[in-house]
RODOSE-869003 format. One record per residue (C-alpha): x negated, y, z negated; residue in one letter. Coordinates in nm, 3 decimals. Example, Ala and Ser with C-alpha at 12.3 -4.5 7.8 and 13.67 -1.06 7.14 Angstrom:
BEGIN
+---------+---------+---------+--------+
:    east :   north :      up : residu :
+---------+---------+---------+--------+
:  -1.230 :  -0.450 :  -0.780 :      A :
:  -1.367 :  -0.106 :  -0.714 :      S :
+---------+---------+---------+--------+
! end
This chain:
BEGIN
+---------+---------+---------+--------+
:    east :   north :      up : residu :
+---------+---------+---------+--------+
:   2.841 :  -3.362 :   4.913 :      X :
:   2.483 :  -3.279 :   4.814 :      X :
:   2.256 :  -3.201 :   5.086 :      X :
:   2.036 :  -3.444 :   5.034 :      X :
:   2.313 :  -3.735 :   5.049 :      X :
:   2.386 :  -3.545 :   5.412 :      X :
:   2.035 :  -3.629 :   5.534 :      X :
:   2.008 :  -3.993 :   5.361 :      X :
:   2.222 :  -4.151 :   5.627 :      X :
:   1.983 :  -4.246 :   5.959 :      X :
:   2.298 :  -4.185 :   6.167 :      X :
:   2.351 :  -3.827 :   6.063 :      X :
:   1.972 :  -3.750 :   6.086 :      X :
:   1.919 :  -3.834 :   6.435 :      X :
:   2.236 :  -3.635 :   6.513 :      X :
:   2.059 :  -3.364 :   6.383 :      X :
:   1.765 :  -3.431 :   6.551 :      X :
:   1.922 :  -3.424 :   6.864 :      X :
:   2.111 :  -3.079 :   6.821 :      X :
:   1.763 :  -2.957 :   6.709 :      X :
:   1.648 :  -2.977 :   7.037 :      X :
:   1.979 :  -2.800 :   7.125 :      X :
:   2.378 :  -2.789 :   7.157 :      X :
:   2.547 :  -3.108 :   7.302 :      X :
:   2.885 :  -3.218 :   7.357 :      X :
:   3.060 :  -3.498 :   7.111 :      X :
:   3.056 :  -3.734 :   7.399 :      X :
:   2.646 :  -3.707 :   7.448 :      X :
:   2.649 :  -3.746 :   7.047 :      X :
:   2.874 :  -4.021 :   7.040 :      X :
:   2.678 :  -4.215 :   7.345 :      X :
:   2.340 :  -4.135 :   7.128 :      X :
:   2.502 :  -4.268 :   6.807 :      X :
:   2.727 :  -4.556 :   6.980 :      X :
:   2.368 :  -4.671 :   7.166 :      X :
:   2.132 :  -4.664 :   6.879 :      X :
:   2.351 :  -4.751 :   6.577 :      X :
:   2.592 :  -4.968 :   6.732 :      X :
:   2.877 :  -4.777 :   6.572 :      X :
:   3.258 :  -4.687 :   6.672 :      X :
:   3.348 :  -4.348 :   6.796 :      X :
:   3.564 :  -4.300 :   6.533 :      X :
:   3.242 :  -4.388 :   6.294 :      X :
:   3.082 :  -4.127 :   6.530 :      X :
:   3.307 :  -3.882 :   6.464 :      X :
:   3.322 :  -3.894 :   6.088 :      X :
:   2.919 :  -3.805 :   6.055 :      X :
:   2.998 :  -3.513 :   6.260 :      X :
:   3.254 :  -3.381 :   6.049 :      X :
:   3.061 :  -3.459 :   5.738 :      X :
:   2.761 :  -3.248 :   5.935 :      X :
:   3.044 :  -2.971 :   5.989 :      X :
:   3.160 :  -2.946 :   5.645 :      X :
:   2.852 :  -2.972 :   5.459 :      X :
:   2.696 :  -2.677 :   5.666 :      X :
:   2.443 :  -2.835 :   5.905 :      X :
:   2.668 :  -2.849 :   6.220 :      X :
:   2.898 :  -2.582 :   6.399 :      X :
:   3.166 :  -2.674 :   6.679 :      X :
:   3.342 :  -2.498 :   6.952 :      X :
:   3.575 :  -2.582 :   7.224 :      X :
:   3.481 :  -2.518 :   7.572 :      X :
:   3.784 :  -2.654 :   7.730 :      X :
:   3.873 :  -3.022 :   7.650 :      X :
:   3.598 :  -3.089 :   7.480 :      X :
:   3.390 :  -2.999 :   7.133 :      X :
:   3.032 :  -2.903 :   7.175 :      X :
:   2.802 :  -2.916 :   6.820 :      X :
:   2.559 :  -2.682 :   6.750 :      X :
:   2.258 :  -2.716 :   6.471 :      X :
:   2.374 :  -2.486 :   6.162 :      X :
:   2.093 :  -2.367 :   6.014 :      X :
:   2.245 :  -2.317 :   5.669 :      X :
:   2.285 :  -2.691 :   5.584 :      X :
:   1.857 :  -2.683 :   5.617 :      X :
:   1.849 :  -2.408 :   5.453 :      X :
:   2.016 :  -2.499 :   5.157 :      X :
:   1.829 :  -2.840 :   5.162 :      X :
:   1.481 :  -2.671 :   5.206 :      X :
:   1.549 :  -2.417 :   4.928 :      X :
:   1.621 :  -2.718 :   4.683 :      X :
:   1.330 :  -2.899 :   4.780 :      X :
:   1.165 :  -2.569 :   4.655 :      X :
:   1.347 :  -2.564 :   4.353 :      X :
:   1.248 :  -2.923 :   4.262 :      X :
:   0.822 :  -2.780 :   4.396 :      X :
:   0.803 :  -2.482 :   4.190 :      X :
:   0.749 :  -2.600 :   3.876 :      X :
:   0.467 :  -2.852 :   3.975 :      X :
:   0.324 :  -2.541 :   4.223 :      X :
:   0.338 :  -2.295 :   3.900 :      X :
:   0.140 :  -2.532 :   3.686 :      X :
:  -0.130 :  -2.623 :   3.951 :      X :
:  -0.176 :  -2.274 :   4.017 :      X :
:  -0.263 :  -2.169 :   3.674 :      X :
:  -0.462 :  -2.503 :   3.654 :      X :
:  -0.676 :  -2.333 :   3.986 :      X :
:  -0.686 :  -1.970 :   3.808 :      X :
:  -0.790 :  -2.146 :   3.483 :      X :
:  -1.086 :  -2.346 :   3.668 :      X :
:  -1.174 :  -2.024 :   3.898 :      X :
:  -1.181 :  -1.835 :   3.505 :      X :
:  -1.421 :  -2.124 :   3.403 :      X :
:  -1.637 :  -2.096 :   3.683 :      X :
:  -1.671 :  -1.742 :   3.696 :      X :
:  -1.784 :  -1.724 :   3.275 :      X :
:  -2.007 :  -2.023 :   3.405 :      X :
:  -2.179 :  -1.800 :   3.648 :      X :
:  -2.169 :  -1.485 :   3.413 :      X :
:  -2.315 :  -1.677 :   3.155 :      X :
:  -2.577 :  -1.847 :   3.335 :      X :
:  -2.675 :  -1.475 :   3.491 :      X :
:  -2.724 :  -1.327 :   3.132 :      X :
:  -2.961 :  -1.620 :   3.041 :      X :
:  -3.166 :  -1.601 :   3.412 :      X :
:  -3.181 :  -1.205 :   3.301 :      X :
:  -3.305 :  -1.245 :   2.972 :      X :
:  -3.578 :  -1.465 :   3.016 :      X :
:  -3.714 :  -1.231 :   3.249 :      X :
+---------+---------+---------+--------+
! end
């Protein structure tokens, strides 16, 4: 699954949004989900795994239960293609600004031989 198709579901964001702020256990995640979405525990259950196996969430067992943590990677990878798609637009404004800054500067160069000649 793409990353972006990982964030485009509202359930699976505000999962992440709430391991952001730091690790929880399923049952805090599924209460969250189950409270604001309205959605089975089962439901619950298959976002997280979809946030496990796409690289944005981690799980361990501390006893009887599964606590998720935010995986960095799965932002990572989704930050570095938002790059990817940026460059290209980034590369061409930035030789439009060194182009204009060029412009500007034979502007003033010009302008400063004329002001010295006429002197």
């Amino acid at each position: 699954m793409h990353e972006f198709e990982v964030l485009a579901d509202a359930v699976r964001r505000k999962l992440l949004a709430v391991l952001a702020v730091g690790e929880q256990p399923a049952g805090t995640l599924v209460d969250i989900a189950r409270s604001e979405f309205g959605i089975s525990q089962p439901a619950v259950s298959q976002h997280l795994r979809v946030l496990r196996d796409n690289g944005f969430a981690t799980a361990r067992a501390e006893g009887a239960r599964r606590v998720y943590a935010l995986d960095p990677a799965g932002l990572d990878a989704a930050e570095a293609e938002l790059s990817r798609l940026r460059d290209p637009l980034g590369q061409r404004l930035d030789a439009l600004h060194t182009e204009i800054a060029r412009g500007r500067r034979a502007a003033r160069t010009g302008e400063t031989a004329t002001t010295e000649e006429a002197s």
